[in-house]
VOPADREN-366234 format. One record per residue (C-alpha): residue number from 1; x, y, z; residue in three letters. Coordinates in steps of 0.001 Angstrom, whole numbers, plus 500000, padded with zeros to 6 digits. Layout:
% residues N
<pt num="NUM" u="X" v="Y" w="Z" residu="ala"/>
...
This chain:
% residues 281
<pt num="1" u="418486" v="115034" w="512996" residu="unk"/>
<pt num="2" u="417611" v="119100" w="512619" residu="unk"/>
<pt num="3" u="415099" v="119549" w="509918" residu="unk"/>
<pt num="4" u="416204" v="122214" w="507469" residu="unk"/>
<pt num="5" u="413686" v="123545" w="504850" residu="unk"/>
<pt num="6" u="414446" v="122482" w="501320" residu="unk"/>
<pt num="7" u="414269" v="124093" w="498413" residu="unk"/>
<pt num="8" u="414418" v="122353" w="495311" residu="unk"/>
<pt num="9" u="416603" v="123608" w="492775" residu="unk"/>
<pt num="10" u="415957" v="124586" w="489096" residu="unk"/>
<pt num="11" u="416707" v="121624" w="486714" residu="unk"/>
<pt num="12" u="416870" v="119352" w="489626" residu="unk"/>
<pt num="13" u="419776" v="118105" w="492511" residu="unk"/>
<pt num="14" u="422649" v="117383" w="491528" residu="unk"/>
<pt num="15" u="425244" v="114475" w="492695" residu="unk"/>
<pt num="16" u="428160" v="115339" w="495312" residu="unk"/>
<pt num="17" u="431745" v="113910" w="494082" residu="unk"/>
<pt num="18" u="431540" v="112016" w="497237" residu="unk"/>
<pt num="19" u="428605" v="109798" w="496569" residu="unk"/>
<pt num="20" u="429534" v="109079" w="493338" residu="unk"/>
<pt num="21" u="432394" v="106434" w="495106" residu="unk"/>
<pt num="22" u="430040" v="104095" w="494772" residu="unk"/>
<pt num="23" u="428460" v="103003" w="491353" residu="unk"/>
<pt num="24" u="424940" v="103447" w="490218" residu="unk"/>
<pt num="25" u="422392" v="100573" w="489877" residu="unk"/>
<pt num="26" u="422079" v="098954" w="486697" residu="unk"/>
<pt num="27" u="419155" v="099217" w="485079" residu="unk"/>
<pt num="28" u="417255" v="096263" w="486276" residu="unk"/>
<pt num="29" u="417785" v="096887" w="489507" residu="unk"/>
<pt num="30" u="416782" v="100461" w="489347" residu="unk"/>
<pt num="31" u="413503" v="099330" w="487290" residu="unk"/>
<pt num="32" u="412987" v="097398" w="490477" residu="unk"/>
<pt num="33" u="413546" v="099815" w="492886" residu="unk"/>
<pt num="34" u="410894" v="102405" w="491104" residu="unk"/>
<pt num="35" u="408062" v="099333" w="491143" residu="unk"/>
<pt num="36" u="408826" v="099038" w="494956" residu="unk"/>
<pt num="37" u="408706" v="102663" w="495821" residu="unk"/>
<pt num="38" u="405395" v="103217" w="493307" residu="unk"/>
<pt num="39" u="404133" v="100084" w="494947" residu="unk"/>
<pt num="40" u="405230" v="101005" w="499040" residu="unk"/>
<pt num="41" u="406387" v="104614" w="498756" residu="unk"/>
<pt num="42" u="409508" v="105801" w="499944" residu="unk"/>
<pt num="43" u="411124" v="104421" w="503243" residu="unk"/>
<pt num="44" u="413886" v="106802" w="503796" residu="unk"/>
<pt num="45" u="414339" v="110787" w="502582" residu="unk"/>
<pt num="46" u="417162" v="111261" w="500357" residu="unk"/>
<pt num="47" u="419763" v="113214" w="502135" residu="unk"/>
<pt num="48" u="421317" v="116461" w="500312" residu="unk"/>
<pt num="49" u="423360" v="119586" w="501020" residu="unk"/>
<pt num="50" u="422343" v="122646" w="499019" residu="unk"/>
<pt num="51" u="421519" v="121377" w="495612" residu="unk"/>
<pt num="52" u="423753" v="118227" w="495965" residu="unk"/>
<pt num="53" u="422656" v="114864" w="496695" residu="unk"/>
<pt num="54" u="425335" v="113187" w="498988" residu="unk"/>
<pt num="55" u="422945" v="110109" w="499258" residu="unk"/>
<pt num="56" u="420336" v="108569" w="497465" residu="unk"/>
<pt num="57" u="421309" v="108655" w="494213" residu="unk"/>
<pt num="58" u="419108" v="105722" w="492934" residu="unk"/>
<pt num="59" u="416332" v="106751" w="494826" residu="unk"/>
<pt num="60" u="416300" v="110332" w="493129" residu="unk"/>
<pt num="61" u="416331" v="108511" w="489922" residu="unk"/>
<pt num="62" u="413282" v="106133" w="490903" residu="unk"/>
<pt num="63" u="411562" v="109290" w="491623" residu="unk"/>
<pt num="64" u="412366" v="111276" w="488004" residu="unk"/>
<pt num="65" u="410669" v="108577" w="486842" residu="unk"/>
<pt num="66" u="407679" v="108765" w="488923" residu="unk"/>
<pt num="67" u="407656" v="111996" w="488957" residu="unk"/>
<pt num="68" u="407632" v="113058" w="492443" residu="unk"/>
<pt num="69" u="411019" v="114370" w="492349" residu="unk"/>
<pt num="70" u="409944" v="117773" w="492879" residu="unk"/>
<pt num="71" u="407862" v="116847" w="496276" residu="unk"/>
<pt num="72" u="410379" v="118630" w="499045" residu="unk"/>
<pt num="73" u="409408" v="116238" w="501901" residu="unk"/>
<pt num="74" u="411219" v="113442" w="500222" residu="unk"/>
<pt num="75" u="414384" v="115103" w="501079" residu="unk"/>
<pt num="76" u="416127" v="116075" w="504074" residu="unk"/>
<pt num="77" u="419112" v="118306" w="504368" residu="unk"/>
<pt num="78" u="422218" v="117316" w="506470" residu="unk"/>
<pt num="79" u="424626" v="119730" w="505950" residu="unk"/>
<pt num="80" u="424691" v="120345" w="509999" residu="unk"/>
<pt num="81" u="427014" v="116966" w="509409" residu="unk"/>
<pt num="82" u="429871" v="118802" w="508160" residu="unk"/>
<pt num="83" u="429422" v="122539" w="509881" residu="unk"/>
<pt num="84" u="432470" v="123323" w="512657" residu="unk"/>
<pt num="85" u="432459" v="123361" w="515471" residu="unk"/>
<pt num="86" u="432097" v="119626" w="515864" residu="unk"/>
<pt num="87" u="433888" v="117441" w="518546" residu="unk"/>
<pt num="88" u="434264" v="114670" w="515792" residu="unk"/>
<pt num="89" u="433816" v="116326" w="512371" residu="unk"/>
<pt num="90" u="432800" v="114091" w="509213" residu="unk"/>
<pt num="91" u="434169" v="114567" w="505518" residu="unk"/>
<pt num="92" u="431538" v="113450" w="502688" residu="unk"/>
<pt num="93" u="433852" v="110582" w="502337" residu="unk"/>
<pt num="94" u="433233" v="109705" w="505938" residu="unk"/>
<pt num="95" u="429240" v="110284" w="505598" residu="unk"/>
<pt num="96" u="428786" v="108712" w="502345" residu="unk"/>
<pt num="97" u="430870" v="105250" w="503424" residu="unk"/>
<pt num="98" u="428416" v="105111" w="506880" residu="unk"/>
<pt num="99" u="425569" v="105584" w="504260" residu="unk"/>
<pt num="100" u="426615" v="102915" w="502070" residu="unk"/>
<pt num="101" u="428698" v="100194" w="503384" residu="unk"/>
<pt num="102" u="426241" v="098720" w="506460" residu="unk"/>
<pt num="103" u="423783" v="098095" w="503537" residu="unk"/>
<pt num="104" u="426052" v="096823" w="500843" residu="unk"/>
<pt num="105" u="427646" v="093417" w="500870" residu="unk"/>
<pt num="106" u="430982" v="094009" w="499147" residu="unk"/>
<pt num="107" u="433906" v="091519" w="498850" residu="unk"/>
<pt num="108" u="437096" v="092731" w="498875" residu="unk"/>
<pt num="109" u="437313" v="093213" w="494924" residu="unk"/>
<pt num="110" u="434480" v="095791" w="495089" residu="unk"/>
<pt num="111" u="435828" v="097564" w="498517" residu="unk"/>
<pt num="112" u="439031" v="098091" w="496531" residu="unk"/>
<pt num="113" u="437132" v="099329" w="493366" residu="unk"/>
<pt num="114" u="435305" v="102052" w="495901" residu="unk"/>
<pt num="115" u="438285" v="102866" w="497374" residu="unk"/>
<pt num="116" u="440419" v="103396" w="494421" residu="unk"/>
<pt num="117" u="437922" v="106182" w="493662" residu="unk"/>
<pt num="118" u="438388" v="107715" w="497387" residu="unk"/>
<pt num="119" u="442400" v="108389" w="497214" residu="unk"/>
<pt num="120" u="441181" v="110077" w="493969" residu="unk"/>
<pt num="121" u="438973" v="112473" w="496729" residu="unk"/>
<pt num="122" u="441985" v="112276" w="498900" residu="unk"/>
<pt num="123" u="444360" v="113512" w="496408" residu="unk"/>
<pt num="124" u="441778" v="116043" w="495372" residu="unk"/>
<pt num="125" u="441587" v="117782" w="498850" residu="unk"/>
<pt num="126" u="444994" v="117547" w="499818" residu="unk"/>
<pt num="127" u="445694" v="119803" w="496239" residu="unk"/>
<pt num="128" u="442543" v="122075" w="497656" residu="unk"/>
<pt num="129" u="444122" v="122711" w="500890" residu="unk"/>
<pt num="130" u="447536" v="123880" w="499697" residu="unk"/>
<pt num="131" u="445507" v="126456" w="497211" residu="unk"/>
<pt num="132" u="443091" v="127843" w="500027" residu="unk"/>
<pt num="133" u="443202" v="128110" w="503651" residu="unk"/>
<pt num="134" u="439657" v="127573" w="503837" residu="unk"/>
<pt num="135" u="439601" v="123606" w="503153" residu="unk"/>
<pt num="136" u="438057" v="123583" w="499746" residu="unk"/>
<pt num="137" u="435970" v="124873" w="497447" residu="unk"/>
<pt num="138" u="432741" v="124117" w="498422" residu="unk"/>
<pt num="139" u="432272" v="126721" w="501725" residu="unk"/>
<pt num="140" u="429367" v="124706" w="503331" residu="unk"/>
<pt num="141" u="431809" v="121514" w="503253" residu="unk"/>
<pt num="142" u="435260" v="122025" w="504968" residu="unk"/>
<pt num="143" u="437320" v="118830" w="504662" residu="unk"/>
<pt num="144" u="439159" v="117588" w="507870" residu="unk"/>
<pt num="145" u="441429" v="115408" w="506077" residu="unk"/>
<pt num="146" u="445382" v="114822" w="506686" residu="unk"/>
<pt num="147" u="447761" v="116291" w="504099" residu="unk"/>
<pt num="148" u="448015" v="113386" w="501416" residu="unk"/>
<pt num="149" u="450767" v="112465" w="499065" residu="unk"/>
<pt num="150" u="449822" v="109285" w="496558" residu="unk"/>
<pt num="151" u="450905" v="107004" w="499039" residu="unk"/>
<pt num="152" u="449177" v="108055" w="502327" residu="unk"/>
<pt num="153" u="445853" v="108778" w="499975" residu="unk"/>
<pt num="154" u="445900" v="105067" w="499329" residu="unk"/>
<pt num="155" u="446777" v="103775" w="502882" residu="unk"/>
<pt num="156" u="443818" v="106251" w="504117" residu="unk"/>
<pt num="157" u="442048" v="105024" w="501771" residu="unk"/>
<pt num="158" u="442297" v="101191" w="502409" residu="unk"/>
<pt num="159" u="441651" v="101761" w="505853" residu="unk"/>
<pt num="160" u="438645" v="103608" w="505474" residu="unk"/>
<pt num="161" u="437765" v="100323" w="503304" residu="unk"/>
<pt num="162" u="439290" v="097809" w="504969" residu="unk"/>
<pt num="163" u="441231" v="096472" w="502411" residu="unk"/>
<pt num="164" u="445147" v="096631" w="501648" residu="unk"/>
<pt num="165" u="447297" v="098861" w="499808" residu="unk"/>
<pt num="166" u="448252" v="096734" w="497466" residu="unk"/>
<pt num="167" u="444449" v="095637" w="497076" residu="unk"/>
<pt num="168" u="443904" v="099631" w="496489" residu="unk"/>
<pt num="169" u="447047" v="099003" w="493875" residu="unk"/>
<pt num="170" u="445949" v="096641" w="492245" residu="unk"/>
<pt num="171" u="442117" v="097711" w="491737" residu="unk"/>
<pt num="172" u="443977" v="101220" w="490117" residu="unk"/>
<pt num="173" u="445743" v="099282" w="487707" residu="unk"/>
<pt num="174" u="442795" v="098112" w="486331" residu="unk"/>
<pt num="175" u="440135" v="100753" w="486396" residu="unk"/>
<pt num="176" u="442402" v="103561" w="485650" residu="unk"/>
<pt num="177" u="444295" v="101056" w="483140" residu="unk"/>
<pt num="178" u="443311" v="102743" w="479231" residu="unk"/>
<pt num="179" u="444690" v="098761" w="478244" residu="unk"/>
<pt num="180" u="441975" v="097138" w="480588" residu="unk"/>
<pt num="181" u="438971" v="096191" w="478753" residu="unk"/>
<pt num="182" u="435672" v="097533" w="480165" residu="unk"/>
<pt num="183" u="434254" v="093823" w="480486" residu="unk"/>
<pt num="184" u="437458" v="093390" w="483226" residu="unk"/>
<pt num="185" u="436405" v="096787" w="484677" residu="unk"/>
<pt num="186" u="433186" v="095707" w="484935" residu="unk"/>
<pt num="187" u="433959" v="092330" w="487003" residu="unk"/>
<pt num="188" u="436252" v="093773" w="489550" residu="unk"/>
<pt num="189" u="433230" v="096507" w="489859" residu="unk"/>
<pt num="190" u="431074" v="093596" w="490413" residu="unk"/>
<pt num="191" u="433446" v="091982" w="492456" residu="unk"/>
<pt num="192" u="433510" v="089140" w="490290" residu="unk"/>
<pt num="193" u="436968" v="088348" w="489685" residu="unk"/>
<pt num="194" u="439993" v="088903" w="492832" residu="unk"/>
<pt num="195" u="442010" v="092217" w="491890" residu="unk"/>
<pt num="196" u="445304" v="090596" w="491823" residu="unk"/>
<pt num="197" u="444607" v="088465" w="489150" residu="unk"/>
<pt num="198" u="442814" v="091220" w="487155" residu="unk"/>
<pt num="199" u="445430" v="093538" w="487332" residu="unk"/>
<pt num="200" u="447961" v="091327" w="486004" residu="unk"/>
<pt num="201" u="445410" v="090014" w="483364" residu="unk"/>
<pt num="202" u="445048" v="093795" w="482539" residu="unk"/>
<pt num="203" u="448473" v="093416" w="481181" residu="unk"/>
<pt num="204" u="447366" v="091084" w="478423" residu="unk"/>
<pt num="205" u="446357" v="091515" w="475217" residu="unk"/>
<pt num="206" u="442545" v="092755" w="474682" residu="unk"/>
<pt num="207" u="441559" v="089883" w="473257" residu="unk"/>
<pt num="208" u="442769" v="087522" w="475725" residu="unk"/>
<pt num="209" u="441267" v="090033" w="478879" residu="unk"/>
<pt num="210" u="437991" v="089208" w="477010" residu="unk"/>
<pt num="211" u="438569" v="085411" w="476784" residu="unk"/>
<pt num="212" u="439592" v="085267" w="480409" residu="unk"/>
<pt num="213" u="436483" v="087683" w="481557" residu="unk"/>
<pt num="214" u="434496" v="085505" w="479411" residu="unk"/>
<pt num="215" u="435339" v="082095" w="481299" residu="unk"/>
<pt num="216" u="434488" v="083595" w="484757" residu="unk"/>
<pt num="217" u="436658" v="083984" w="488140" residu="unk"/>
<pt num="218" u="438778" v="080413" w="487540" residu="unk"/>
<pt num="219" u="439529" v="081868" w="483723" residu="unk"/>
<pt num="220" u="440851" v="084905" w="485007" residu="unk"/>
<pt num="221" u="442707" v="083300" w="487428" residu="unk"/>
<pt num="222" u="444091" v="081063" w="484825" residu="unk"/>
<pt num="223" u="445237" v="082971" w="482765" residu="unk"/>
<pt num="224" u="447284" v="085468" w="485288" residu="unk"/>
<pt num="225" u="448942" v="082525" w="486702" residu="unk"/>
<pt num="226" u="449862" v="081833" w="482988" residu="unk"/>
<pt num="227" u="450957" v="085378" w="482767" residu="unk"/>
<pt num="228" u="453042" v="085183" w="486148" residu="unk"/>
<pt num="229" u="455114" v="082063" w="484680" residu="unk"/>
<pt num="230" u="455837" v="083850" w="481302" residu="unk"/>
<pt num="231" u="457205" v="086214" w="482797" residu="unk"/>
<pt num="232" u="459384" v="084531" w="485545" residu="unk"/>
<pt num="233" u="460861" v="082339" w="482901" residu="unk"/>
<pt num="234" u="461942" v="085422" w="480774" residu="unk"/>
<pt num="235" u="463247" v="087225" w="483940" residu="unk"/>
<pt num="236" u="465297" v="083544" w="485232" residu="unk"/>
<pt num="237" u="466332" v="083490" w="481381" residu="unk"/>
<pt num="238" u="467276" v="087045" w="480999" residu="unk"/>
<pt num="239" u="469129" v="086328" w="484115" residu="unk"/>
<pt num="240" u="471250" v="083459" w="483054" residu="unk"/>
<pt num="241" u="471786" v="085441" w="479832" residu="unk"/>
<pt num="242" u="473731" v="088101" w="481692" residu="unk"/>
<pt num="243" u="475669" v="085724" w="484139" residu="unk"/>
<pt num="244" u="477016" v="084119" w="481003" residu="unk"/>
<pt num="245" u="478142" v="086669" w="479428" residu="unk"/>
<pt num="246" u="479496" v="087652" w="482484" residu="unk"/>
<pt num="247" u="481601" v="084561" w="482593" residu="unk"/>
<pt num="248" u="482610" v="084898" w="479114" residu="unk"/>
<pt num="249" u="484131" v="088581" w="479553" residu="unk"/>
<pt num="250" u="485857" v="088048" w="482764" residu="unk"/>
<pt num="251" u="488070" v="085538" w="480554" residu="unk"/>
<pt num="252" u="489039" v="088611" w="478863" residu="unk"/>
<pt num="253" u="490942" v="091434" w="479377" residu="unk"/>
<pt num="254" u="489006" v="094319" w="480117" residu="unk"/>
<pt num="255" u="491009" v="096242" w="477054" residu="unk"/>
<pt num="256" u="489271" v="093559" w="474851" residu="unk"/>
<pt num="257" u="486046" v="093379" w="476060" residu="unk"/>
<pt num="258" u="484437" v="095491" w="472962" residu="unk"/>
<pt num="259" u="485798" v="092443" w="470441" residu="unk"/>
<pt num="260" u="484310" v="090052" w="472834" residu="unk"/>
<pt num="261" u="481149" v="091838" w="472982" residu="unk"/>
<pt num="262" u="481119" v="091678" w="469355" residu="unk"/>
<pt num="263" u="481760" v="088018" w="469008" residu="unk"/>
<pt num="264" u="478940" v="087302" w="471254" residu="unk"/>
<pt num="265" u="476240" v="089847" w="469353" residu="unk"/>
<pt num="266" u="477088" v="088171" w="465972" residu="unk"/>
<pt num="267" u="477189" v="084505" w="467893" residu="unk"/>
<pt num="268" u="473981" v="085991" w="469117" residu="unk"/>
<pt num="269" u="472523" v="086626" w="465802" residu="unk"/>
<pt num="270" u="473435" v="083295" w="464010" residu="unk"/>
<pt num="271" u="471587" v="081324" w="466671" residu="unk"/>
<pt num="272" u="468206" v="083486" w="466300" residu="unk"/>
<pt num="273" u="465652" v="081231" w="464458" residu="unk"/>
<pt num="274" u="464303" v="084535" w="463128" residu="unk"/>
<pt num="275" u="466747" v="085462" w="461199" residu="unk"/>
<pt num="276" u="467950" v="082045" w="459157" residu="unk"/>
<pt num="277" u="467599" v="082097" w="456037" residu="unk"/>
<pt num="278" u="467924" v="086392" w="456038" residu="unk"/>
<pt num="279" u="471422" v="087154" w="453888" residu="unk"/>
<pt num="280" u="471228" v="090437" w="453017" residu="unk"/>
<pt num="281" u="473645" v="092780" w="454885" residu="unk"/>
């Protein structure tokens, strides 16, 4: 990899949207990661482009902490990566998933959870391109990606994940849900729960998400299964509903169809437990 000098910028790197796909350590795990570094050093150089880091988020943190985030050897810039001409150019997308996903053991819940966050970059550079010829806004990063409606930002991507589309669907409905409690974020994050029963458990009331979280994968997948049957018996009964009524009207005349209609909403209303016993008119 060419070596370019780096220069560490006042108030410290900042983080490329691209890297930020993936989420941050919690804080255990980033408590351990600063012991091992004080304890062995660092094993790999933090890659950046100008003043962004595009990977090594965590490890930049570690080192605040430490303070030896100012020491330029521990960073290398790559942003020769992304600079045309290149026979195979990469996006940040691209760079940050070969970064990431060789030394990350994601199930399918947490693939979809990242890429739910890359149509969002997908989307994002499609808009760019149709502003400005020159492929976005940041001039040492040119994106190379196809022209990308909602649709084709989510089958790009689920391949670039290796999940489905409706995977991809599913994980949206949940993390960009404002309904979805952050405890049913949080699993699908984690990859604790599968993202087709959390999206449909996303549907629920809060307090019930929270039960469901709260009893683990089976209780989530409990209680969507629950949520599937109430509403295929309300669909099969709303269903039966209309063929009735169907059958009552075609006994009719059409020109009397408006009196039947009215026989069967005040039928309708004697027959509704909630409202015996209510008189008033």
């Amino acid at each position: 990899m060419q070596k370019s000098k780096i220069k560490i910028p006042a108030g410290g790197f900042r983080f490329h949207e691209a890297a930020n796909i993936f989420p941050m350590m919690g804080e255990t795990e980033l408590q351990q990661l600063t012991a091992d570094i004080e304890r062995n050093d660092q094993e790999e150089r933090i890659k950046v482009v100008g003043d962004q880091i595009i990977d090594g988020r965590n490890r930049y943190r570690a080192l605040q902490r430490l303070g030896f985030h100012e020491e330029a050897w521990r960073f290398v810039d790559v942003s020769q990566e992304f600079r045309y001409p290149l026979d195979d150019p990469k996006t940040p997308v691209d760079y940050v998933l070969s970064q990431n996903l060789h030394r990350r053991h994601l199930n399918e819940a947490q693939r979809a959870a990242v890429a739910v966050e890359v149509k969002k970059l997908e989307r994002k550079a499609a808009k760019e391109r149709q502003k400005t010829s020159t492929g976005g806004s940041d001039p040492q990063l040119k994106e190379n990606l196809p022209e990308a409606g909602n649709g084709q930002a989510r089958d790009i991507a689920a391949e670039k994940l290796g999940v489905s589309g409706r995977s991809v669907d599913h994980a949206e409905n949940v993390l960009d849900s404002p309904s979805a409690v952050p405890e049913l974020k949080d699993a699908v994050r984690k990859g604790k729960v599968a993202v087709s029963s959390a999206a449909v458990v996303a549907g629920l009331p809060q307090a019930d998400q929270r039960k469901a979280v709260a009893e683990g994968k089976k209780g989530v997948a409990q209680a969507a299964k629950r949520a599937r049957k109430t509403a295929f018996d309300l669909k099969y009964e709303e269903q039966h509903a209309g063929s009735a009524v169907r059958r009552i009207l075609s006994a009719w005349p059409r020109e009397y169809h408006h009196i039947a209609a009215t026989i069967l909403r005040e039928v309708a209303d004697e027959m509704d437990p909630n409202k015996k016993g209510d008189n008033t008119k």
